[in-house]
C-alpha positions as CSV (number, residue, x, y, z in Angstrom):
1,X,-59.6,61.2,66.7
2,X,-57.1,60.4,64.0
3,X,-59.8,60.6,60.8
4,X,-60.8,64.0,62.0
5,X,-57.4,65.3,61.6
6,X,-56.8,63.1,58.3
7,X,-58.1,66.3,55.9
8,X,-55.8,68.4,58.0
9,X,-53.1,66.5,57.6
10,X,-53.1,65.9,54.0
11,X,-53.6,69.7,53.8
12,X,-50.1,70.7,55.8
13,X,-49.0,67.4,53.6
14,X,-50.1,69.3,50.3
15,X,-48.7,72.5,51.5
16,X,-45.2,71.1,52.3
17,X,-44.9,69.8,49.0
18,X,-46.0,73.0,47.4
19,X,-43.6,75.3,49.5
20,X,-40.6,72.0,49.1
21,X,-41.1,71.9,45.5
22,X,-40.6,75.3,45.5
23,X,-37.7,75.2,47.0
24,X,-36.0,72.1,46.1
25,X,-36.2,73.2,42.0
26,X,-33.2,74.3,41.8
27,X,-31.6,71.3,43.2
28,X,-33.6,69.0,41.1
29,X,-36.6,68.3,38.9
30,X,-38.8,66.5,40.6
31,X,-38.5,65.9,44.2
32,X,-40.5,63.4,46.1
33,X,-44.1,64.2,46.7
34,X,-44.6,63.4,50.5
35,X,-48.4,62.7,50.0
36,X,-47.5,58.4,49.2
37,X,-45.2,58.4,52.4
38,X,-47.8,60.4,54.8
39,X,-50.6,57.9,54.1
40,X,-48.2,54.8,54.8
41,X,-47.2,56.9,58.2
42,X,-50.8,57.4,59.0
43,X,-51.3,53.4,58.2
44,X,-48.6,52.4,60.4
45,X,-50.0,54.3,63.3
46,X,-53.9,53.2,63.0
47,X,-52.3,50.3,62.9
48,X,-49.6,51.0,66.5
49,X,-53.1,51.7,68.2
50,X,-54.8,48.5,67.0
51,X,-51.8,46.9,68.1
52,X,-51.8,45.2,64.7
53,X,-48.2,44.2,64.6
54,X,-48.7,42.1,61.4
55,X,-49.4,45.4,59.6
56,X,-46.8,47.6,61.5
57,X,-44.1,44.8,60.3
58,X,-45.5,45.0,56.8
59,X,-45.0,48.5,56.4
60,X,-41.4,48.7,58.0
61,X,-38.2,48.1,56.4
62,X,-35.5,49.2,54.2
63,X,-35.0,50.2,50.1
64,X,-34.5,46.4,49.9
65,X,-38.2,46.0,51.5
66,X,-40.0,45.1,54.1
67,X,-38.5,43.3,57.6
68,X,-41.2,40.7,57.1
69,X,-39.0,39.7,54.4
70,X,-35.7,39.5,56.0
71,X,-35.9,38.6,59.6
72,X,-37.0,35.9,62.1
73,X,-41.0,36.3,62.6
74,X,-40.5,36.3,66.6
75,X,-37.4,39.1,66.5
76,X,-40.0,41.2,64.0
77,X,-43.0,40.6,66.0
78,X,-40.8,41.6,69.3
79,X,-39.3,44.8,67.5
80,X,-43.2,45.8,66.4
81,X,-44.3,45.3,69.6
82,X,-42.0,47.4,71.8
83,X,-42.5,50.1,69.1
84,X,-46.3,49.6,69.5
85,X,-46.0,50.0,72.9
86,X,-43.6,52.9,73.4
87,X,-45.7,55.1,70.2
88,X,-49.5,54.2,71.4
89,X,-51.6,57.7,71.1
90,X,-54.0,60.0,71.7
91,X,-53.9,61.5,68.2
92,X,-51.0,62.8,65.8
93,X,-50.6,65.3,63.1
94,X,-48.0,65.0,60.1
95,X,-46.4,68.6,60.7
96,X,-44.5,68.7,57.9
97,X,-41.3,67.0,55.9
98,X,-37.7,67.4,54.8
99,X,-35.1,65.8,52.5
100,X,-32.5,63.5,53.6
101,X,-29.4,64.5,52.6
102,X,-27.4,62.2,50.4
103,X,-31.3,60.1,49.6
104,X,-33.2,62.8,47.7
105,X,-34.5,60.2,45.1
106,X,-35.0,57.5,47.9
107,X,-36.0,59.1,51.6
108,X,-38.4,61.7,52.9
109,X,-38.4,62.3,56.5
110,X,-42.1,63.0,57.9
111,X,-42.3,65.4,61.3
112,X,-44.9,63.9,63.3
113,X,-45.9,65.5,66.1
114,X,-48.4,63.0,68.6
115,X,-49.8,63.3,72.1
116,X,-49.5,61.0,74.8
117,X,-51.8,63.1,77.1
118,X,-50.8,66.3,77.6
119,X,-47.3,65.4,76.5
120,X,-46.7,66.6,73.1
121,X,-43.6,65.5,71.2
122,X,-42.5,65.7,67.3
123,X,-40.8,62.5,65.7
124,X,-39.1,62.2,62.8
125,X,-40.2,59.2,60.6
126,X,-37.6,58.7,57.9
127,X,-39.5,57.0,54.8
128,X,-38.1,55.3,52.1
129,X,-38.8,54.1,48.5
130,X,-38.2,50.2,48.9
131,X,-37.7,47.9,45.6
132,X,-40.8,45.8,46.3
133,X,-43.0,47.2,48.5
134,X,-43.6,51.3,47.8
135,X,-43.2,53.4,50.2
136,X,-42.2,51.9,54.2
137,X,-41.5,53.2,57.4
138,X,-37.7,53.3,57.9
139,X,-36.8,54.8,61.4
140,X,-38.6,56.2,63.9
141,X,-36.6,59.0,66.3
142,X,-38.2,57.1,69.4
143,X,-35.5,58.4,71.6
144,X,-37.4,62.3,71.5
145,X,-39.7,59.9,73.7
146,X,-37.3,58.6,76.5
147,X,-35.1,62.2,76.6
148,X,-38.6,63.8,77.9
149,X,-39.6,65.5,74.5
């Protein structure tokens, strides 16, 4: 379901970063283009469906990198696998995206909105630029899940 959407998505992708461009010029030069970010998302959740928590780990972290990197295997593989469990979907669709305030050069924060059913809910996916490994998956708003959408 997810690779029929993929064109869509890097459409709505292409068109947020023509309309945020437009706006964000007078703030600055050359704000991020959300295209990088939206393919690591997309990544992270073929991945949360094949219950691949090596990869999920690999593309989560911080500007420092990825948690791979920085914490116990078991407490990572734990952490992957409650997210795995709590975001496994029917499909998804990157909506759009929005600055962070105070990370402009380092953060983009992806709405994705992704069924579970006939339950429809939008998470924010806050992205960041890490030193080592590009682009990574920084926080997830998995709470819209438990407060019912």
């Amino acid at each position: 379901m997810c690779n029929s959407r993929r064109p869509a998505a890097l459409m709505l992708a292409f068109v947020a970063i023509t309309q945020a461009s437009c706006a964000h010029q007078l703030v600055r030069s050359s704000p991020i283009s959300a295209v990088e970010p939206s393919l690591v998302a997309e990544r992270f959740l073929r991945a949360v469906n094949a219950n691949d928590i090596q990869t999920m780990a690999h593309l989560f972290g911080t500007k420092d990198g990825s948690i791979v990197r920085k914490e116990k295997t078991d407490e990572v593989q734990k952490r992957m696998f409650i997210l795995a469990s709590l975001l496994h979907h029917d499909d998804y669709r990157i909506e759009g995206n929005q600055i962070v305030p105070g990370r402009l050069d380092d953060a983009i924060q992806l709405n994705v909105r992704m069924w579970f059913g006939q339950r429809q809910v939008v998470l924010p996916f806050v992205m960041v630029r890490s030193k080592r490994s590009g682009w990574l998956v920084e926080q997830i708003g998995v709470d819209r899940l438990t407060e019912g959408g």
